[in-house]
ROKE-386251 format. One line per 10 residues: number of its first residue (from 0); for each residue x negated, y negated, z of N, C-alpha, C. Coordinates in Angstrom, 2 decimals. Atoms other than C-alpha are relative to their C-alpha. Last residue first. Layout:
<recs>
NUM = X/Y/Z/X/Y/Z/X/Y/Z  ...
</recs>
This chain:
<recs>
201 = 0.44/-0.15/1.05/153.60/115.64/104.04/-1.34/-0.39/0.21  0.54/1.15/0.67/155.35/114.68/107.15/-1.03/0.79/-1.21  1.03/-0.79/0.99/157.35/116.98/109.57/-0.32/-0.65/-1.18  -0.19/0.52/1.42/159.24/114.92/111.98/-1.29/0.42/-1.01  1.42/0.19/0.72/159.36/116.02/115.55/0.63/-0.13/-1.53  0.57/1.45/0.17/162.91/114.89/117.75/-1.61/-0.19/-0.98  1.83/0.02/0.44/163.66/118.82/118.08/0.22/-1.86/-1.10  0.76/0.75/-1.20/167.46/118.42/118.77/-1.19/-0.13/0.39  0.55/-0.89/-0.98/168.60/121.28/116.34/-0.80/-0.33/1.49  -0.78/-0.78/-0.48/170.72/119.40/114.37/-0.84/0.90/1.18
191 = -0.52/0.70/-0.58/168.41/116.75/112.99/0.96/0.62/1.25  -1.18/-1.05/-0.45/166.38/118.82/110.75/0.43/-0.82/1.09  -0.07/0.63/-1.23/163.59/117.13/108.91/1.26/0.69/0.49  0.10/-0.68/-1.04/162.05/119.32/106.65/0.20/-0.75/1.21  -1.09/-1.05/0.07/164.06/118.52/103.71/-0.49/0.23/1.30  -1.27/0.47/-0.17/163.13/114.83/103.92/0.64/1.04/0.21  -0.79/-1.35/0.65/159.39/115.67/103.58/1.63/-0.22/0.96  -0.46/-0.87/-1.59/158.22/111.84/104.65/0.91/1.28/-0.82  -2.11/0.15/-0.11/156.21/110.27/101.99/0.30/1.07/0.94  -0.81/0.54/-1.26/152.44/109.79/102.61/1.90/0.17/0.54
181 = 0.02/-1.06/-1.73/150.86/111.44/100.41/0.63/-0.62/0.61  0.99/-0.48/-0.23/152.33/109.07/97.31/-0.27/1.35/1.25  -0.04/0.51/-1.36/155.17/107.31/96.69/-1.53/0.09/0.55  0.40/1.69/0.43/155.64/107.77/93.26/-0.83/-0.48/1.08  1.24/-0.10/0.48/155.14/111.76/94.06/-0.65/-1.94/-0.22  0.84/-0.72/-0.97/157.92/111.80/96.73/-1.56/-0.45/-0.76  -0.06/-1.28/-1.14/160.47/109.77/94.78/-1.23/0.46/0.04  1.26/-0.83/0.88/160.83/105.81/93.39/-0.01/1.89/1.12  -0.56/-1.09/1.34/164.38/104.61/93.62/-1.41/0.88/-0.28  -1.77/-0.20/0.03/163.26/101.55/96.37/0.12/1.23/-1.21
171 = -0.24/-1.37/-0.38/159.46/101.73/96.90/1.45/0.42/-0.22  0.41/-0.50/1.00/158.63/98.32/95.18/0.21/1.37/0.30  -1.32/-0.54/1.46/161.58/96.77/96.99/-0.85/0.79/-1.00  -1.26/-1.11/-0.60/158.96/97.33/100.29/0.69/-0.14/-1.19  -1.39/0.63/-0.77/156.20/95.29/98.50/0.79/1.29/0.29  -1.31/-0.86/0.12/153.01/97.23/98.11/0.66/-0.40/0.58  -0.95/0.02/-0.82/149.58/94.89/97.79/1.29/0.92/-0.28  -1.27/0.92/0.15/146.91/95.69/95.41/0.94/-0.01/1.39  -0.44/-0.90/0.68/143.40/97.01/96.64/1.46/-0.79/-0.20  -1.29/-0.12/-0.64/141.14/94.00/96.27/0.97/0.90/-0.42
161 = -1.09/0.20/0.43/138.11/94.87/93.58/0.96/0.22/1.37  -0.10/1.22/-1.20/134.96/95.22/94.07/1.31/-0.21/0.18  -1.13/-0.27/-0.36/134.32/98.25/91.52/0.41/-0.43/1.27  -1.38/0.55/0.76/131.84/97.10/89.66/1.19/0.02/0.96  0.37/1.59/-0.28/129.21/98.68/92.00/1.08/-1.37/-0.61  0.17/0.60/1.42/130.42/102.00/91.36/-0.25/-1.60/0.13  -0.48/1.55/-0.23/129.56/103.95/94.41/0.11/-0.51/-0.87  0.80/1.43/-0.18/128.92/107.61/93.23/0.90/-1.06/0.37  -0.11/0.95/0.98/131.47/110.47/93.90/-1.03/-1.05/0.12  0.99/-0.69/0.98/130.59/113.34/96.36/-0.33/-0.69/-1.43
151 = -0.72/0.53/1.31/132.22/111.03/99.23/-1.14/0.94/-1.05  -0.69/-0.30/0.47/131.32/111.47/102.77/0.79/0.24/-1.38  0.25/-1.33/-0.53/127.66/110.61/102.89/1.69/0.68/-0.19  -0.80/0.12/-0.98/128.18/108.25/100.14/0.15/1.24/0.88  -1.74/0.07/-0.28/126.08/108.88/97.61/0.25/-0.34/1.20  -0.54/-1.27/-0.72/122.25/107.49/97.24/1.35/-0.59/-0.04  1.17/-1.15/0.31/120.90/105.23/94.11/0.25/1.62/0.99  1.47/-0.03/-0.50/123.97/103.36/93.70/-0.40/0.91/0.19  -0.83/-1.04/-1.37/125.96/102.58/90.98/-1.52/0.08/0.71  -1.44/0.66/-0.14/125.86/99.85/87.50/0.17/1.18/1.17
141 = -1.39/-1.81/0.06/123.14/102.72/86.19/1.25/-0.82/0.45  -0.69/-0.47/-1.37/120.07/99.54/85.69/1.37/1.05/0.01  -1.54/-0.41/0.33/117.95/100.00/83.07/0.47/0.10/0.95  -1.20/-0.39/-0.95/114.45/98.07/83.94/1.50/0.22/-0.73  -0.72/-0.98/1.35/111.60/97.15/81.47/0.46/1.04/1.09  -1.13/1.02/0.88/110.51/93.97/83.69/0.83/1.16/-0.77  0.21/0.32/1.46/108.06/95.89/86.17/0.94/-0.99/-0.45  -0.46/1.34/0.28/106.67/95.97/89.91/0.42/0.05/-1.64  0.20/0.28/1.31/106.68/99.82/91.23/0.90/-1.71/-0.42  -0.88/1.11/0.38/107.06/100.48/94.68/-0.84/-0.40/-1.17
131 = 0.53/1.14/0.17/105.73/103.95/95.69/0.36/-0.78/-0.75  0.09/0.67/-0.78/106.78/107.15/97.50/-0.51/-1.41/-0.13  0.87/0.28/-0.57/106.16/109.15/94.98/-0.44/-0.68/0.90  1.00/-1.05/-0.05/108.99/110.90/94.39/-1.84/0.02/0.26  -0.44/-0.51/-0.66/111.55/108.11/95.79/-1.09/1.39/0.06  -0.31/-1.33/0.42/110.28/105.65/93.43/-0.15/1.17/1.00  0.76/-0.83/-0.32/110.74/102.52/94.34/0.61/1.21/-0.24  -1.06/-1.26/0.26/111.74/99.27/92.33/-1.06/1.73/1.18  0.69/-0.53/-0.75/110.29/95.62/92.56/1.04/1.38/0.30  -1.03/-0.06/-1.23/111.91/93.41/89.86/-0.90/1.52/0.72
121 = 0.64/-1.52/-0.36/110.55/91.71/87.09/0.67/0.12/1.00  -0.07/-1.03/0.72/112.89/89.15/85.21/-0.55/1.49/0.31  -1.10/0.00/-0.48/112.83/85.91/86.46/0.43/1.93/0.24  -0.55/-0.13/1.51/108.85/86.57/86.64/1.23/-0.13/0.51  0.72/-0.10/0.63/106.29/86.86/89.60/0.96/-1.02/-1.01  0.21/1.34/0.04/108.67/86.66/92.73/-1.03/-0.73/-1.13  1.35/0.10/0.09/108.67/90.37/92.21/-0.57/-1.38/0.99  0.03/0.97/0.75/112.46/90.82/93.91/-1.72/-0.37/-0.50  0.66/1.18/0.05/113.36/93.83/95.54/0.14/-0.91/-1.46  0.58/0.44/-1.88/114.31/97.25/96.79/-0.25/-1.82/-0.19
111 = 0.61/1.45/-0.38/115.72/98.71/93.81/-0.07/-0.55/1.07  -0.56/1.39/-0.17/115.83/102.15/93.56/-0.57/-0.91/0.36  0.24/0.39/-1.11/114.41/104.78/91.02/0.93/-1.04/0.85  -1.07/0.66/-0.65/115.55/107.04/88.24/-0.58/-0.85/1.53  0.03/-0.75/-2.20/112.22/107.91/86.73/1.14/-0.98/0.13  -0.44/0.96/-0.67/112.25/107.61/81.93/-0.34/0.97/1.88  0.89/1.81/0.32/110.66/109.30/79.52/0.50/-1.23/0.54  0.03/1.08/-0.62/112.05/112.98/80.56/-1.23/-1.01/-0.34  -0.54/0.42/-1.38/111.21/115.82/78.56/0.35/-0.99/0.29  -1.45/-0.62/-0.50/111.80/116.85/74.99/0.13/-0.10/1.46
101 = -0.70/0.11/1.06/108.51/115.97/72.85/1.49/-0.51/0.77  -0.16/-0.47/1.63/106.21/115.85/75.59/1.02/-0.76/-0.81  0.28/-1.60/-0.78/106.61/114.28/79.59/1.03/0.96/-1.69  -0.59/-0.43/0.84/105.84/110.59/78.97/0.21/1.86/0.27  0.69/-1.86/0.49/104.92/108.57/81.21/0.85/0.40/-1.05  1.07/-0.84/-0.51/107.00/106.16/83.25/-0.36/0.68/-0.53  0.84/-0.87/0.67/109.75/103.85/81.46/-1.08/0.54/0.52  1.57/0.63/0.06/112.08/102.75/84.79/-0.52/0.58/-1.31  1.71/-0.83/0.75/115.33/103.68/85.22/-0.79/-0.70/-0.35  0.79/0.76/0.90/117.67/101.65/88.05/-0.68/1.40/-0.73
91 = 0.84/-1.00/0.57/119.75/102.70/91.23/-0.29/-0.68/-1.64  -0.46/-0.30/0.87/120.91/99.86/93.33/-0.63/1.07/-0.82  -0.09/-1.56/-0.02/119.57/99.94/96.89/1.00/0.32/-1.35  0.96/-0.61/-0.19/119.92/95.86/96.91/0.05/1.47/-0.05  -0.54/-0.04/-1.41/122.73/94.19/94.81/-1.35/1.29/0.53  -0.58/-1.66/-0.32/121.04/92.93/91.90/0.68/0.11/1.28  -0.03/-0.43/-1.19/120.31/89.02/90.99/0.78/1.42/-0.16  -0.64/-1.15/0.63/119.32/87.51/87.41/-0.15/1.40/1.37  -0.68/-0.55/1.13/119.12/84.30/87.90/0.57/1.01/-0.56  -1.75/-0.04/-0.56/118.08/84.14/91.77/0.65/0.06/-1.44
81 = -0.48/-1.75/0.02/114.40/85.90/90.02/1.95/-0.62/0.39  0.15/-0.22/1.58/113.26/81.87/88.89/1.16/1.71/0.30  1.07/-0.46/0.99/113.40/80.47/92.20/0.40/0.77/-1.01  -0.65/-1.22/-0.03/116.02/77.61/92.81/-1.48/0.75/-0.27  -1.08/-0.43/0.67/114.70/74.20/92.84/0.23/1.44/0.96  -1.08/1.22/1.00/113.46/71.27/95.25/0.28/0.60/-1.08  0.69/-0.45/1.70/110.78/74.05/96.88/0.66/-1.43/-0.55  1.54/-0.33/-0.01/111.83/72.95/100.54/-0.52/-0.13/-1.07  0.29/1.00/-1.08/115.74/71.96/100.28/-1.87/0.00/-0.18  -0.72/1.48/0.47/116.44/73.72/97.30/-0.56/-0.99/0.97
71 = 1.12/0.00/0.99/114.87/76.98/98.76/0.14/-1.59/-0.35  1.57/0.09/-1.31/116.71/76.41/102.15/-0.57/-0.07/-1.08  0.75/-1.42/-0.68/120.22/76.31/99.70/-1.21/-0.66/0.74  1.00/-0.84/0.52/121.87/72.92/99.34/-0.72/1.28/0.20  -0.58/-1.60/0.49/124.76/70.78/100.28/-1.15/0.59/-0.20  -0.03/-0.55/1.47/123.06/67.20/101.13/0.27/1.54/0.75  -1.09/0.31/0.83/124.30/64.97/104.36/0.11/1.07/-1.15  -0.13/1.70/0.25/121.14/64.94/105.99/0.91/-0.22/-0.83  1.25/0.75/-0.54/120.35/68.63/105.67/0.11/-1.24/-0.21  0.01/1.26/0.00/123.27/70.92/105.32/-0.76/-0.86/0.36
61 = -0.35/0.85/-1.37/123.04/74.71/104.57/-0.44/-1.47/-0.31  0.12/1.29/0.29/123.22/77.34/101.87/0.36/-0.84/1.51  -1.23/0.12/-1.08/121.95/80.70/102.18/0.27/-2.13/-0.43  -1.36/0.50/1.16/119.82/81.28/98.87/1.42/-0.51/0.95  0.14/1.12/0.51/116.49/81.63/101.07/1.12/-1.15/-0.90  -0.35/0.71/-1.66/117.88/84.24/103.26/-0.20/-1.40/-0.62  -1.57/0.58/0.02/117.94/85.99/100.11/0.23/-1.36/0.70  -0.27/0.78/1.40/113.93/86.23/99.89/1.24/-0.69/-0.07  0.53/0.90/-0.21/113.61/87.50/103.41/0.52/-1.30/-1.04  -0.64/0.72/-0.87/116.34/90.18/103.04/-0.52/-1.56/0.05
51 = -1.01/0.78/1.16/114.13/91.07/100.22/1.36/-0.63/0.85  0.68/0.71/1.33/111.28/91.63/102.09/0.97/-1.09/-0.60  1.09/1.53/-0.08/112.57/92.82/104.85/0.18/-0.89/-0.67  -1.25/0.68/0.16/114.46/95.61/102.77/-0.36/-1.21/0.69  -0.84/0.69/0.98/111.49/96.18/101.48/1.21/-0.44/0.25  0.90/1.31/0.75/109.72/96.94/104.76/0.74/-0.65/-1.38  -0.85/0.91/-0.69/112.56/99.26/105.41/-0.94/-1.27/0.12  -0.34/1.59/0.44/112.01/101.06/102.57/0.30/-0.88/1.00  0.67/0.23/1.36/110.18/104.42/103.88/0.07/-1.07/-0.80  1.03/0.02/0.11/111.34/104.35/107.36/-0.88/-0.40/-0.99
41 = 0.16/1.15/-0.14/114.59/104.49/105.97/-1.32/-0.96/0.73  0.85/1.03/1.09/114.37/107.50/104.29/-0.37/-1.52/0.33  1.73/0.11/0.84/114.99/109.48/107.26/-0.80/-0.46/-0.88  0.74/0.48/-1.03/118.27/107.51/108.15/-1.33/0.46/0.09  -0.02/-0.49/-1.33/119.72/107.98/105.09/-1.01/-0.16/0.95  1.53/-0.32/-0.29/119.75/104.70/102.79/0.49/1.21/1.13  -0.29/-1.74/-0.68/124.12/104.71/102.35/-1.82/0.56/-0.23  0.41/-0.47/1.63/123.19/100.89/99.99/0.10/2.09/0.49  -0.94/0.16/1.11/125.59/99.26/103.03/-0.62/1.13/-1.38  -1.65/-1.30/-0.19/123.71/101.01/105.59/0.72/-0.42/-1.54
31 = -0.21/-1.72/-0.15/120.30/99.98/104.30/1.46/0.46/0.32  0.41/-0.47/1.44/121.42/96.18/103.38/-0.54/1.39/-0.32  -1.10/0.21/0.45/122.83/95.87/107.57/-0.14/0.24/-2.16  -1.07/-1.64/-0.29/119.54/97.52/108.40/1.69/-0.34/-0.33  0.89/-1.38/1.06/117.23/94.59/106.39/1.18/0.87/0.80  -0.44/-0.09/0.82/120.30/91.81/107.76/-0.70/1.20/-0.88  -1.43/-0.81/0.13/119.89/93.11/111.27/0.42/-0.40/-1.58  -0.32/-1.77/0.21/116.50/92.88/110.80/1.35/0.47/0.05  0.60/-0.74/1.40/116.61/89.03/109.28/0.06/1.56/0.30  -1.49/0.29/0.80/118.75/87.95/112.41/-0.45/0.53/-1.16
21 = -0.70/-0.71/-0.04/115.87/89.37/114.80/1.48/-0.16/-0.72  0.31/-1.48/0.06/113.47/87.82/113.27/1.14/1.05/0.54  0.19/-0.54/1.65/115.07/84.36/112.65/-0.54/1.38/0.03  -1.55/-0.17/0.44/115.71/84.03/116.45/0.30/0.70/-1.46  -0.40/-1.10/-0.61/112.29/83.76/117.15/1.13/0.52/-0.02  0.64/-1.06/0.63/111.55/81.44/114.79/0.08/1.30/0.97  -0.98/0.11/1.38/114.43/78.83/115.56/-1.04/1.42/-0.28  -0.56/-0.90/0.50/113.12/79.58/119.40/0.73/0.23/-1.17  0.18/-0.60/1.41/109.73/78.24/119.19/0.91/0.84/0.14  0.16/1.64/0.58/109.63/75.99/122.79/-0.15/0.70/-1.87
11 = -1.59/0.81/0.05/111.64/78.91/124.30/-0.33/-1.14/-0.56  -0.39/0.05/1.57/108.47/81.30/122.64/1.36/-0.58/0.38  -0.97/1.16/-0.34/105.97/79.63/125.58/1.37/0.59/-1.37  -1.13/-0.66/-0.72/103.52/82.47/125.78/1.10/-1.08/0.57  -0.41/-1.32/0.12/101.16/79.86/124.22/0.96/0.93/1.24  1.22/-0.84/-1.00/101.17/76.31/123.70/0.75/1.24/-0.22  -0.60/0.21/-1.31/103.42/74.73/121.09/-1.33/0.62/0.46  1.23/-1.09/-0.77/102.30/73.51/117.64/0.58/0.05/1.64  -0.24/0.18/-1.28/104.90/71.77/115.17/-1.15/0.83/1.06  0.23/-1.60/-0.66/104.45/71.50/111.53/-0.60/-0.67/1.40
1 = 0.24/0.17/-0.45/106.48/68.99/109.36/-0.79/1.28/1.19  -0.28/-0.88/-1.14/106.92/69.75/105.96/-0.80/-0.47/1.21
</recs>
């Protein structure tokens, strides 16, 4: 690595690093909206999302003298150990914490914020009731995320990536009202005769 030194209050002779900060926060608040963080909590992880924005940024791939490669690849000369076994950020997770008797809870639902950089395997998790980021390996993840969807009372299912299908026009031919869906046009309540041009819709 080559390292460069400018004089000071000069940051047009250092703008790759000045640039990089404000492209990394829009990726930490672009990884809060997506994981539906509300806007008072976000205070609370937005250092982690940082963080782990930081980390990613490393898996981007770009071209250095001809070669394909991520920034890690390029610098380090591999991969690090955690890109194996990657989460999507603000995923919800249990943790083993404590024990609470015979018949309580032996697990804390927390979310994931991170990457240790320790282990492939540990992963940096916070817990919402105490306000503090817990590093472990003995992680259950829930496959959804940790907050709902402000509109939606249903969890996010993380699985559920999926392109919605396409609807050819011959696929609507013979099918009626219910095949169709909301959308079909109430056919009785259209009235033609009476010169009222509105169209009453379901």
């Amino acid at each position: 690595m080559k390292f460069e030194f400018t004089s000071r209050d000069t940051p047009q002779h250092n703008n790759l690093a000045e640039l990089a900060f404000p492209y990394l926060a829009g990726l930490g608040r672009a990884m809060m909206g997506a994981a539906w963080v509300p806007p008072g909590v976000r205070g609370k992880v937005c250092i982690e999302a940082l963080k782990c924005a930081t980390q990613l940024d490393g898996l981007v791939q770009v071209t250095i003298n001809g070669e394909t490669k991520s920034r890690d690849e390029h610098v380090f000369g591999t991969l690090p150990t955690w890109s194996r076994n990657l989460h999507q950020w603000g995923e919800a997770a249990v943790i083993a914490e404590g024990k609470n008797k015979k018949t309580g809870d032996r697990g804390t639902v927390t979310m994931f914020v991170g990457y240790s950089g320790r282990e492939s395997d540990s992963y940096r998790l916070w817990n919402p009731e105490t306000n503090r980021v817990i590093v472990t390996r003995d992680v259950t993840f829930l496959g959804r995320m940790f907050y709902l969807q402000p509109d939606n009372s249903e969890y996010q299912v993380i699985e559920s990536f999926e392109t919605p299908a396409q609807v050819e026009p011959g696929d609507l031919e013979g099918a009626t009202g219910d095949e169709v869906g909301d959308d079909a046009v109430d056919e009785e309540a259209i009235d033609d005769d009476d010169g009222d041009d509105t169209t009453s819709v379901k």
